[in-house]
DSSP file (Angstrom, degrees, kcal/mol; ACC not computed):
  #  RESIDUE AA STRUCTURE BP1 BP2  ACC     N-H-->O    O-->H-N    N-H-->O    O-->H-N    TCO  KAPPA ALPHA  PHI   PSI    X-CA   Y-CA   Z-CA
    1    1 A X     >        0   0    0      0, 0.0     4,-1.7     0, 0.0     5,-0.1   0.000 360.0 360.0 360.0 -56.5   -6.6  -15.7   -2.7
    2    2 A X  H  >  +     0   0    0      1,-0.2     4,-1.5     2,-0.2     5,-0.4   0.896 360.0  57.0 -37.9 -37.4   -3.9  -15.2    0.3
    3    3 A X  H >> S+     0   0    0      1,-0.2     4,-2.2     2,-0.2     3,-1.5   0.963 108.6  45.4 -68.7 -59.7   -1.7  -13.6   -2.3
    4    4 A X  H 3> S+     0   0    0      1,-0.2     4,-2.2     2,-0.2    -1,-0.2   0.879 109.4  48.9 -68.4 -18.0   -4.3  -11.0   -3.3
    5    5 A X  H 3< S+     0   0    0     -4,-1.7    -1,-0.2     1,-0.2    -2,-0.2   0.349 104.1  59.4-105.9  17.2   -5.5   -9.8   -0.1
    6    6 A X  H <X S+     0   0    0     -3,-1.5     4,-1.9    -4,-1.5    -1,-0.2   0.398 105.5  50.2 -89.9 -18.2   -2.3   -9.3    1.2
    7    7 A X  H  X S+     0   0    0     -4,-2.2     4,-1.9    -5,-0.4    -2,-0.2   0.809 109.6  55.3 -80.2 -35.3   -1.5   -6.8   -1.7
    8    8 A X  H  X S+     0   0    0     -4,-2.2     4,-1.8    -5,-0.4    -3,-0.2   0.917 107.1  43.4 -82.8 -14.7   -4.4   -5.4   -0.8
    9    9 A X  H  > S+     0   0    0      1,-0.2     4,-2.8     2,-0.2     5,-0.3   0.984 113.5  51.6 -56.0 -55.1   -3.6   -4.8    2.7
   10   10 A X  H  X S+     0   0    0     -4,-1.9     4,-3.7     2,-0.2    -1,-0.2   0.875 110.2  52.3 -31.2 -56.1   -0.3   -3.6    1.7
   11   11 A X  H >X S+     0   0    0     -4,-1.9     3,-2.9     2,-0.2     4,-1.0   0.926 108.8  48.1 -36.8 -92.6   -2.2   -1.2   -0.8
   12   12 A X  H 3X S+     0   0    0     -4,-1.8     4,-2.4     1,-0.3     5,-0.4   0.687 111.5  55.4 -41.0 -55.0   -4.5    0.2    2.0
   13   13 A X  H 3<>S+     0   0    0     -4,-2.8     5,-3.1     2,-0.2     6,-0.4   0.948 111.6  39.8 -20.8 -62.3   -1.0    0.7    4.4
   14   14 A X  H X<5S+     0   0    0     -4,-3.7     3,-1.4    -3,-2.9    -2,-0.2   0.998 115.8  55.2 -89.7 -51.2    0.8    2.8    2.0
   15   15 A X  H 3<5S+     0   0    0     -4,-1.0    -1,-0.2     1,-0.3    -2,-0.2   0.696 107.0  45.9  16.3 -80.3   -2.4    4.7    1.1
   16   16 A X  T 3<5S-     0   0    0     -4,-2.4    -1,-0.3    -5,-0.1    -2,-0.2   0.216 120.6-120.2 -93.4  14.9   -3.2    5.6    4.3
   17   17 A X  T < 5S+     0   0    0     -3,-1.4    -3,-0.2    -5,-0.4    -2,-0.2   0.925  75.8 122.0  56.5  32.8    0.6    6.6    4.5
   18   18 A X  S   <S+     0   0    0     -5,-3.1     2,-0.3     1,-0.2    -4,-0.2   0.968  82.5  25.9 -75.8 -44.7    1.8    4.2    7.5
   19   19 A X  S    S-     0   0    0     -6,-0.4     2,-0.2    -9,-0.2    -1,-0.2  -0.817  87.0-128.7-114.6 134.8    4.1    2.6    5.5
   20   20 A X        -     0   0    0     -2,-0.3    -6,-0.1    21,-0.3    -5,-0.1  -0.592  35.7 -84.7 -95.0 179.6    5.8    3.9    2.7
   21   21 A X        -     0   0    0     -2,-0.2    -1,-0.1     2,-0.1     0, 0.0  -0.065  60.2 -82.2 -52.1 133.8    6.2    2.4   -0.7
   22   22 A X        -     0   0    0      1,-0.2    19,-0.2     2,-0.1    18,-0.1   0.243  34.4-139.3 -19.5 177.4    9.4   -0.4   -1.3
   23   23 A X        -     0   0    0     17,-0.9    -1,-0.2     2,-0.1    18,-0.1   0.518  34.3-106.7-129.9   2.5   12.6    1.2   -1.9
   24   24 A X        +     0   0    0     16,-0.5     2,-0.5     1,-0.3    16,-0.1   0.283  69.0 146.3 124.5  -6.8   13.9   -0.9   -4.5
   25   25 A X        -     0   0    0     15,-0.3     2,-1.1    14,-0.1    -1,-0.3  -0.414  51.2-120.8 -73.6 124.3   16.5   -2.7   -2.2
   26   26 A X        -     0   0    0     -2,-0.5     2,-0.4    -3,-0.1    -1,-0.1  -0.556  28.5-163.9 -63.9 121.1   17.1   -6.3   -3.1
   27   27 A X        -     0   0    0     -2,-1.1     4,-0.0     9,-0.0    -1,-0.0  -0.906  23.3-114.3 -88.4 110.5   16.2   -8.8   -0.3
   28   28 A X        -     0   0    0     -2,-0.4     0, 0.0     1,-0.2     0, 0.0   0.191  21.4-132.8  26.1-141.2   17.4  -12.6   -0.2
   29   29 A X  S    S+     0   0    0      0, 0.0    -1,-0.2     0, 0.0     7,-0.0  -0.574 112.3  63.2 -80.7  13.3   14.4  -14.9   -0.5
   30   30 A X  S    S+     0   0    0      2,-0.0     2,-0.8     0, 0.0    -2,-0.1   0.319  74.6 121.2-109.0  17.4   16.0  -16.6    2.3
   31   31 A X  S    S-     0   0    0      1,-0.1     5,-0.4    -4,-0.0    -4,-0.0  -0.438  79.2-109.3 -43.9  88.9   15.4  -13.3    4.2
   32   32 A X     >  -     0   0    0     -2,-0.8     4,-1.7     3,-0.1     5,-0.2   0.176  38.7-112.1 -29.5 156.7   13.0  -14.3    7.7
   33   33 A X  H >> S+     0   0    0      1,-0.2     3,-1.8     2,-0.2     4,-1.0   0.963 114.6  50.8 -65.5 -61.4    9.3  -12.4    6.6
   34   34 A X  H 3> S+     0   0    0      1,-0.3     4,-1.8     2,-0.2     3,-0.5   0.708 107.6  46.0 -32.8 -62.9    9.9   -9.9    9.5
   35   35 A X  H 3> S+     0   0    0      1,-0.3     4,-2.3     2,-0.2    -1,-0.3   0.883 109.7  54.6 -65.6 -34.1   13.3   -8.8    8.8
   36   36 A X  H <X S+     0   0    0     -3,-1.8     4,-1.6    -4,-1.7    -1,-0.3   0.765  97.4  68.6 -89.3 -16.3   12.6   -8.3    5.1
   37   37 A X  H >X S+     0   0    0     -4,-1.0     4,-2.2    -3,-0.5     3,-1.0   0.997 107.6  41.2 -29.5 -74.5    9.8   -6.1    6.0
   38   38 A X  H 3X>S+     0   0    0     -4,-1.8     4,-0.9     1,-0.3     5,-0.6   0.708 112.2  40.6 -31.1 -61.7   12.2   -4.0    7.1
   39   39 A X  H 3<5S+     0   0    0     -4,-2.3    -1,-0.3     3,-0.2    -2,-0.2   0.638 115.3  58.1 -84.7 -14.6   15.1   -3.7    5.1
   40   40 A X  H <<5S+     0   0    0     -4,-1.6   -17,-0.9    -3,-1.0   -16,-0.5   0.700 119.3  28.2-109.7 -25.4   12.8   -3.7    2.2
   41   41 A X  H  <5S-     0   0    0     -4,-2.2   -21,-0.3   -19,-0.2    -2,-0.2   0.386  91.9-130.6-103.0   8.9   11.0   -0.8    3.5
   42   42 A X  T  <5S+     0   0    0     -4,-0.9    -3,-0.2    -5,-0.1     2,-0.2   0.893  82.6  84.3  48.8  48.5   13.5    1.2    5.6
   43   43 A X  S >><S-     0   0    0     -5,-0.6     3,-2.9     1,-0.1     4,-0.5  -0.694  79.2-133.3-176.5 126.0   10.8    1.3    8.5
   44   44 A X  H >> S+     0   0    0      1,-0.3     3,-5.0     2,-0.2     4,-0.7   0.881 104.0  70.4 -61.7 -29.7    9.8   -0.9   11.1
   45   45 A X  H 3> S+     0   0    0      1,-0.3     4,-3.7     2,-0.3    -1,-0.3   0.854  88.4  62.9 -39.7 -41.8    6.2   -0.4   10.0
   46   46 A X  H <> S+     0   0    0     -3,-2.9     4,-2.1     2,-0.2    -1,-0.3   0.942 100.9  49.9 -61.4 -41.7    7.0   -2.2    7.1
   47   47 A X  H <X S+     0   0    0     -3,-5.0     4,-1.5    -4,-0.5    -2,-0.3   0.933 106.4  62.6 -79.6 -44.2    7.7   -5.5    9.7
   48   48 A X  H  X S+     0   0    0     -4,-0.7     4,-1.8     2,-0.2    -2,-0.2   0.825  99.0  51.0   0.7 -62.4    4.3   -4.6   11.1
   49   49 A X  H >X S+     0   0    0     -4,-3.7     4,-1.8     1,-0.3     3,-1.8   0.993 111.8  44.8 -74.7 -48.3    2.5   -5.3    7.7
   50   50 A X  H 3X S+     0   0    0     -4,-2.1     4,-0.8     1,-0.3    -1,-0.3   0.842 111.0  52.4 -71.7 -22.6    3.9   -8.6    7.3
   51   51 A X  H 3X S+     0   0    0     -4,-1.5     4,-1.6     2,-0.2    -1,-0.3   0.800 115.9  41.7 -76.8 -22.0    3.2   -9.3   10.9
   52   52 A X  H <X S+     0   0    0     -4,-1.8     4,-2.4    -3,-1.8    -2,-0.2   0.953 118.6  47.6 -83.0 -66.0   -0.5   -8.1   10.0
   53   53 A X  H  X S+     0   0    0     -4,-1.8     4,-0.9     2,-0.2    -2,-0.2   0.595 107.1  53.5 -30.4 -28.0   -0.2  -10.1    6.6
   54   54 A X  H >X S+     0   0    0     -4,-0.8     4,-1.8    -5,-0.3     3,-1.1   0.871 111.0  50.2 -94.1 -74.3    1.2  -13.3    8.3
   55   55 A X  H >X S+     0   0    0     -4,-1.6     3,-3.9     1,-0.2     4,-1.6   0.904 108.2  53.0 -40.1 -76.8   -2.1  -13.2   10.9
   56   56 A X  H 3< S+     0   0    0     -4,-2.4    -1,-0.2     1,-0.3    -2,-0.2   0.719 102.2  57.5 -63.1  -7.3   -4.4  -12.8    8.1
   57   57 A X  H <X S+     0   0    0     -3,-1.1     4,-0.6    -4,-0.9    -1,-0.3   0.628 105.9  48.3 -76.6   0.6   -3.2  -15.8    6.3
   58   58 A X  H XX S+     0   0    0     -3,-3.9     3,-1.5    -4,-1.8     4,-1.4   0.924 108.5  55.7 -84.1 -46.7   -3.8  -18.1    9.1
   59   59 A X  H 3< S+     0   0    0     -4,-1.6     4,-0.2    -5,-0.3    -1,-0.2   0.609 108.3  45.8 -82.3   6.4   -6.9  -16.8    9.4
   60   60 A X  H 34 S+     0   0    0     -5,-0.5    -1,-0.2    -3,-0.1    -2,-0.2   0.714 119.5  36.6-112.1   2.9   -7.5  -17.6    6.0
   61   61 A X  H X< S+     0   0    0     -3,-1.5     3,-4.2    -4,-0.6     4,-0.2   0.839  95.7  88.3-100.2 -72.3   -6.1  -21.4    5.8
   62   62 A X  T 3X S+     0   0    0     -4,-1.4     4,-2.3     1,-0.3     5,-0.3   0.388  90.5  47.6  -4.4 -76.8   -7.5  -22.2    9.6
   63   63 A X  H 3> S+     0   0    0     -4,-0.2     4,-0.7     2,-0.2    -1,-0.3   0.799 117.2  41.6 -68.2 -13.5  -10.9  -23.3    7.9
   64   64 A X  H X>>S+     0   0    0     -3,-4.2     4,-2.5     2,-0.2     3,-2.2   0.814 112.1  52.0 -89.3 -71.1   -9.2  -25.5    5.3
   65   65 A X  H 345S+     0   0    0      1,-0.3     5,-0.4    -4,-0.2    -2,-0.2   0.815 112.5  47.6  -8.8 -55.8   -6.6  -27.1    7.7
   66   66 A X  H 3<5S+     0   0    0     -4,-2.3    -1,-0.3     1,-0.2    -2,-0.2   0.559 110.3  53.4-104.0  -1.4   -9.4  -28.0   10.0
   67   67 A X  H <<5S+     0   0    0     -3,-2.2    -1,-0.2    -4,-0.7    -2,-0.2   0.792 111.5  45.1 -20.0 -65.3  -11.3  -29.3    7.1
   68   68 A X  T  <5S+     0   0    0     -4,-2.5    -2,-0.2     1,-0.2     5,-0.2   0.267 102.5  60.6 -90.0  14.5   -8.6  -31.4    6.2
   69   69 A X  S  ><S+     0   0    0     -5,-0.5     4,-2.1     3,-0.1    -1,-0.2   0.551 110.8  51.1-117.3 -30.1   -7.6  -32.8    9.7
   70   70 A X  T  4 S+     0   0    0     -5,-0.4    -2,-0.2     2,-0.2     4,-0.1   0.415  98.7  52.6-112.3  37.9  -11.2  -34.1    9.6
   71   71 A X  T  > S+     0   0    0      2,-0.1     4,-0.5    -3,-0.1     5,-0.2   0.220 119.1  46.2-131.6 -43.6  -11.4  -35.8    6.5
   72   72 A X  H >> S+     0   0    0     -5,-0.2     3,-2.8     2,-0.1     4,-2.1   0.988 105.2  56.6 -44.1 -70.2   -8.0  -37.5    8.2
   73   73 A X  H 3X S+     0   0    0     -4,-2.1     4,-1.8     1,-0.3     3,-0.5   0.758 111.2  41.7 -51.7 -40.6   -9.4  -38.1   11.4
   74   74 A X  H 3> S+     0   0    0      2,-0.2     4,-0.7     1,-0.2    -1,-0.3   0.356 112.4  60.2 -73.9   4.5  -12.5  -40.3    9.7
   75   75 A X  H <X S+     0   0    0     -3,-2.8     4,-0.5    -4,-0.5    -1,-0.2   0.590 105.2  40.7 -87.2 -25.4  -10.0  -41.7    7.7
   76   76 A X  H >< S+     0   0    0     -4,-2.1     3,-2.4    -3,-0.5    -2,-0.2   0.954 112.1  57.8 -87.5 -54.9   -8.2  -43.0   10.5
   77   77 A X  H 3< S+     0   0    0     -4,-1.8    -3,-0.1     1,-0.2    -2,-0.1   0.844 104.8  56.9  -0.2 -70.6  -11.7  -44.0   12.3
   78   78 A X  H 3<        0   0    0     -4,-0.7    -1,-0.2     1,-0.3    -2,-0.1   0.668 360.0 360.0 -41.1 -39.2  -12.3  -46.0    9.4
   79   79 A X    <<        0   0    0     -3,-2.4    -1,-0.3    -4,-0.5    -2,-0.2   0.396 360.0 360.0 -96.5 360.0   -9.1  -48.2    9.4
């Protein structure tokens, strides 16, 4: 789920022409998300979207995380 609606963000960026499209440069995978923005898009805009991408996956684990910290916490209760 994370995975697609960070493509679509991406999408909707280069669209609306803030960022442009990759340029084909290989990046690491032990490249920080930020940096690789960057180099991967020749444009800081590019470390923008991940930084916009990075927020909306937290906000899309936050309600399971705190799910699962209270199916701990009455597990610990319990014991």
């Amino acid at each position: 789920m994370c995975r697609v609606v960070n493509t679509a963000v991406y999408y909707v960026f280069i669209v609306l022409d803030l960022v442009g499209p990759p340029t084909g440069v290989r990046v690491p995978w032990t490249t920080p998300q930020i940096i690789s923005g960057f180099i991967t898009t020749n444009s800081y805009m590019g470390s923008v979207v991940q930084i916009v991408q990075i927020a909306i996956g937290v906000l899309i684990w936050i309600p399971f995380i705190r799910n699962l910290d209270k199916t701990y916490c009455a597990q610990e209760k319990a014991v």
